[in-house]
C-alpha positions in Angstrom: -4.6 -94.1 8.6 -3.4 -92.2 11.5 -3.7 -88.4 10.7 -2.8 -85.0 12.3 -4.6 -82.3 10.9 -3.4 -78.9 10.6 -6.0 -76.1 10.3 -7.8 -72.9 11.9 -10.7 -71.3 10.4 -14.6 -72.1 9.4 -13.0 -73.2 6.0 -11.4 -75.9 7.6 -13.7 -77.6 10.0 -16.3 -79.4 7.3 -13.1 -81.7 6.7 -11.9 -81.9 10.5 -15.5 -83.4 10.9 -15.4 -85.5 8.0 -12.4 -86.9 8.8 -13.6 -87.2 12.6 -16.5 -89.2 11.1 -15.2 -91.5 8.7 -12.4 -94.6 9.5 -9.1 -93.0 9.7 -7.6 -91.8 13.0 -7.0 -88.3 13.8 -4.5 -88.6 16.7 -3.8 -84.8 16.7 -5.1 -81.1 15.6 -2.4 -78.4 15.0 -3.9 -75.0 14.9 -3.2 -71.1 15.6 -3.4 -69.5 19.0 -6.4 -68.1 20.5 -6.7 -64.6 19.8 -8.3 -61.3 21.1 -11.2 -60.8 19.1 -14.1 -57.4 18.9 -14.1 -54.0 20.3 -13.3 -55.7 23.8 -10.6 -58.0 22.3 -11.9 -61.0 24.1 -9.8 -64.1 23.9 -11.4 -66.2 21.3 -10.0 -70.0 20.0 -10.1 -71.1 16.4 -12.8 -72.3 14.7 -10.5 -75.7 14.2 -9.7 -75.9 17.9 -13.5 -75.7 19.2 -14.3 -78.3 16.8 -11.4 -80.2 17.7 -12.1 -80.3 21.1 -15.8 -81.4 20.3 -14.6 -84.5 18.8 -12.0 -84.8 22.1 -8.8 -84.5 20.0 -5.9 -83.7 21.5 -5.1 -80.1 19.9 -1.7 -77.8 19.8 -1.7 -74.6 19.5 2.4 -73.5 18.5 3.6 -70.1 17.9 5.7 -71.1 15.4 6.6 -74.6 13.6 10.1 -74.0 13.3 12.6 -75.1 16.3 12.7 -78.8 17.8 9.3 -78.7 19.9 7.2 -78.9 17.3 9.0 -81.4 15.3 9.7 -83.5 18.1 5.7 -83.7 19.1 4.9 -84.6 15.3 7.5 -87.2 15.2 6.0 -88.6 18.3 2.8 -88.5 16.9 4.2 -90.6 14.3 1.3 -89.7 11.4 0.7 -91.5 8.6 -0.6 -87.9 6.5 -1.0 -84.6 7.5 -3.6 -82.9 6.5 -3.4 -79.3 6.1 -6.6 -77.0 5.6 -5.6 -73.1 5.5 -3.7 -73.7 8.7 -2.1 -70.6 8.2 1.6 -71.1 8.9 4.9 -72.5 6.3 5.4 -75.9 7.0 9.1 -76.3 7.3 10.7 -79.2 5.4 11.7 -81.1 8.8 8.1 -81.2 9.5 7.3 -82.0 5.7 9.2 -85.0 5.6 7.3 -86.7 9.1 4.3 -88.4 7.5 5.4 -91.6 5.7 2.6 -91.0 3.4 3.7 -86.8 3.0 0.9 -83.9 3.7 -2.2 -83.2 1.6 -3.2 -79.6 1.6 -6.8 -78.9 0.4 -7.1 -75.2 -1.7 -9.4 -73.5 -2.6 -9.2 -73.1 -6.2 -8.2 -75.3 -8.9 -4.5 -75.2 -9.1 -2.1 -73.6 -10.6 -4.7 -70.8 -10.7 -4.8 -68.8 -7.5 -2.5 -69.7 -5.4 -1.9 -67.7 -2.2 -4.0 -66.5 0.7 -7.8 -65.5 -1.4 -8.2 -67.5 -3.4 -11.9 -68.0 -2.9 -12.8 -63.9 -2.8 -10.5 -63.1 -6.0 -12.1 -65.6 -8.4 -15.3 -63.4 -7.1 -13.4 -60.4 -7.6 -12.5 -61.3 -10.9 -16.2 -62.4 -12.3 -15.1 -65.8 -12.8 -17.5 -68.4 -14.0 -16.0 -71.7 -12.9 -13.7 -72.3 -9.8 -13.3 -75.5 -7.8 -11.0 -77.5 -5.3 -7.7 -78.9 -5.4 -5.9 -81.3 -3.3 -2.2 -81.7 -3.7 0.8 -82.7 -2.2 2.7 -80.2 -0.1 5.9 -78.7 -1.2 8.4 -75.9 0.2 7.1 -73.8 -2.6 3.8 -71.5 -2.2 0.8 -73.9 -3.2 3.3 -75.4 -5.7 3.0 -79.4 -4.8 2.1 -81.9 -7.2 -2.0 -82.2 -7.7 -4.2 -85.1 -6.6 -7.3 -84.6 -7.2 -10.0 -81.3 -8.4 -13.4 -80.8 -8.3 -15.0 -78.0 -10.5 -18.0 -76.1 -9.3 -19.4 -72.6 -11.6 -20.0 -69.7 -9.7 -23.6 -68.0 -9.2 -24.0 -64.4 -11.2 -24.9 -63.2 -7.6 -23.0 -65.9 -5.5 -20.7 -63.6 -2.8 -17.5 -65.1 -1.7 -18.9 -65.7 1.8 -21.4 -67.9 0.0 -19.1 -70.2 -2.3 -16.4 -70.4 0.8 -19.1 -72.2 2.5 -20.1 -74.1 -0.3 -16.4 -75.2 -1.4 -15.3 -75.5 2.3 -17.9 -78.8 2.2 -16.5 -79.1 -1.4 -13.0 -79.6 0.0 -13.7 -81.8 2.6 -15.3 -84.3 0.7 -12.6 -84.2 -1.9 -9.6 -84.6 1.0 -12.0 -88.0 1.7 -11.8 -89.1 -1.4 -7.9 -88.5 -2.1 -7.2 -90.7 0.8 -9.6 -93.2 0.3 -8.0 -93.3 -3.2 -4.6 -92.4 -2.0 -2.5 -96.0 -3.7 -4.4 -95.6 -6.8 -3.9 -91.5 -8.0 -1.2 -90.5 -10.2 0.3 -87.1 -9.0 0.3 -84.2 -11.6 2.8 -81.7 -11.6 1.3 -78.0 -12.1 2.2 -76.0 -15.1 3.9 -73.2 -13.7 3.5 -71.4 -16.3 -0.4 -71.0 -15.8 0.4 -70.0 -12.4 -1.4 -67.1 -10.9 -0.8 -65.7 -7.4 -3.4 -64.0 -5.0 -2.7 -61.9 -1.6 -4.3 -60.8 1.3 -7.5 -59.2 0.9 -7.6 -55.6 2.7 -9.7 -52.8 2.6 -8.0 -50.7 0.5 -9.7 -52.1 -2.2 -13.3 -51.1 -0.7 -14.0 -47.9 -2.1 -16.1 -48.3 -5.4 -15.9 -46.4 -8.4 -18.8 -45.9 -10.0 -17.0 -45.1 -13.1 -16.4 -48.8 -13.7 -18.7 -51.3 -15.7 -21.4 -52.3 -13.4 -20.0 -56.1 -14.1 -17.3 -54.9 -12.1 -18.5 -53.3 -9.5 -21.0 -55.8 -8.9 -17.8 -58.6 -8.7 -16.3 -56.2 -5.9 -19.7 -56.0 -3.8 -19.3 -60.1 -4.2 -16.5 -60.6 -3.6 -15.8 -58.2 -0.6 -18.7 -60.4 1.7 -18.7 -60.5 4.5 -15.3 -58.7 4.7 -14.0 -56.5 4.3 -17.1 -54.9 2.3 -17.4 -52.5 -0.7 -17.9 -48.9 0.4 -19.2 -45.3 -0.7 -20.4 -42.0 0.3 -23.8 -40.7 0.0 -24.7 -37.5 1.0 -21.5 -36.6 3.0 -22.1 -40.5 4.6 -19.9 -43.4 4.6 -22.1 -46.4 3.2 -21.3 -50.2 3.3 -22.8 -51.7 -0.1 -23.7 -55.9 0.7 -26.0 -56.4 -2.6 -26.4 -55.6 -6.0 -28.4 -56.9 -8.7 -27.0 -55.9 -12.4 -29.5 -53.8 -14.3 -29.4 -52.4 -18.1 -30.6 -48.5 -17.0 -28.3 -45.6 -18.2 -27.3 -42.3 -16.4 -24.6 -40.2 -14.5 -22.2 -42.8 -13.0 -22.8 -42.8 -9.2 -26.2 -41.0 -10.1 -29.6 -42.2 -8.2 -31.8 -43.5 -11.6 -34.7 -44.9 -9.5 -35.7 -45.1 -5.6 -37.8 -47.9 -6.4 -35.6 -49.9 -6.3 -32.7 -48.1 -5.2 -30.2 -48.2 -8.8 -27.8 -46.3 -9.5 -26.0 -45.7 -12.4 -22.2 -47.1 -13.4 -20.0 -46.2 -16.3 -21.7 -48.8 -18.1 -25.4 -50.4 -17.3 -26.2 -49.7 -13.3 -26.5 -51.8 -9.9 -29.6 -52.5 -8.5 -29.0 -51.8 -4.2 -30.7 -54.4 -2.3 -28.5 -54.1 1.3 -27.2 -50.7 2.4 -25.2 -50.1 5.6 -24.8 -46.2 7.4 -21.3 -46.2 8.8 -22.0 -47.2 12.8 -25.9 -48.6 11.9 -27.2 -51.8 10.9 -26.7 -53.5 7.8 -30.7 -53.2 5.8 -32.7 -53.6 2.8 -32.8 -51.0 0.3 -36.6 -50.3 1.3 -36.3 -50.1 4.8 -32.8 -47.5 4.1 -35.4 -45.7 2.0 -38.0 -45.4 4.9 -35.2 -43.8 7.2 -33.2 -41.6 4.4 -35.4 -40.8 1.8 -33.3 -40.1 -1.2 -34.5 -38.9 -4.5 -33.3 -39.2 -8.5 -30.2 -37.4 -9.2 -28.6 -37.7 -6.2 -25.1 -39.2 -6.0 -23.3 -42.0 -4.5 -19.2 -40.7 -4.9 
């Protein structure tokens, strides 16, 4: 099949490549404009487009897919599917209606649960066990097309979301394989709206951890905040980036130091275990080497 392929982060390229390797055509790569990146805002393309241009694909780079120019390139194109793989923009209907075959949009979680923008850091967030890949038809609606195929996958006690995007961004990429290669033979499923759950944008407002929680909780946060935007406290007056945690059983003062060896500290319930600690403007380190540098001792307090 001839395919244009609509995508622009890491998540997306395992299935750019895939479908770069396997039989069907990809006559075209849609993706977002390069973008100032860093303290020195340096021009930077999408992961999609340096890929792309690895495989020598022809690759656009719109503002925005509403208007004629867009649609009149796609309907030159003339694409069979279009494949859609966090793309980041609303596909108009115009545009939805080009591919005699429609557009297959790979998600990352298994539909109707989590639709939206995270779903990948909010199943973290949420201490889910089992999460998975969906692909499905594309609609007007917010993730709301008819499903094609799933694939379930169960989430690590101490998998972070940075970890299980990589895994299910390979995940999806197979699965998008799969639904074309079986393409004439699924049956469509419409979602059951009313197991549908929404996510949004991750931001760091939700960094700052309270220590009065369960340390299941916190724990999810320090998860699913990796590699952005990062769960946070203050120690001694300090800002502090916390990367990992291990769940331990001891008992104390929430926030409270119970041990410096290793570094736990106490929750509302249970404690954390610190492995990685970051001082605000230093490099990210193990608990030990912190240690070496900012000796800290019991009953001190992380707020």
């Amino acid at each position: 099949m001839n395919i244009v392929f609509m995508g622009t982060p890491d998540f997306a390229v395992p299935t750019l490549e895939r479908l770069c390797g396997s039989e069907h055509n990809v006559t075209a790569v849609f993706t977002q404009p390069d973008k100032p990146v860093g303290r020195k805002q340096i021009l930077t393309p999408p992961d999609v487009k340096v890929c792309a241009e690895k495989y020598g694909k022809k690759v656009y780079q719109p503002v925005t897919l509403k208007g004629d120019t867009s649609y009149k390139e796609l309907k030159e194109l003339n694409p069979d599917v279009i494949v859609v793989v966090a793309y980041g923009k609303i596909l108009p209907k115009s545009i939805l209606d080009i591919p005699r075959f429609g557009c297959i949009n790979v998600h990352g979680s298994l539909l109707p649960k989590y639709r939206g923008a995270a779903p990948i850091q909010q199943a973290v967030l949420n201490g889910d066990k089992v999460t998975g890949v969906t692909t499905m038809y594309m609609g007007e609606g917010l993730d709301t097309g008819d499903i094609l195929l799933t694939r379930e996958t169960e989430i690590g006690e101490n998998e972070t979301s940075a970890e299980l995007f990589e895994r299910l961004s390979v995940m999806g990429a197979d699965l998008l394989i799969e639904t074309l290669d079986k393409l004439d033979t699924i049956t469509p499923i419409k979602q059951d709206e009313s197991k549908a759950t929404y996510t949004s944008k991750i931001t760091k407002e939700l960094c700052p951890i309270d220590w009065n929680e369960d340390n299941t909780e916190i724990h999810n946060k320090v998860r699913g905040l990796q590699t952005w935007p990062v769960a946070t406290s203050t120690l001694n007056g300090k800002d502090v980036k916390i990367h990992s945690t291990l769940l331990c059983d001891k008992q104390g003062t929430a926030g409270e130091i119970v041990s410096v060896n290793p570094l736990t500290v106490a929750c509302g319930k249970g404690s954390l275990i610190i492995n990685e600690i970051q001082l605000s403007g230093k490099k990210r380190m193990d608990s030990k080497s912190f240690l070496l540098g900012h000796p800290l001792n019991i009953g001190d307090k992380f707020i």
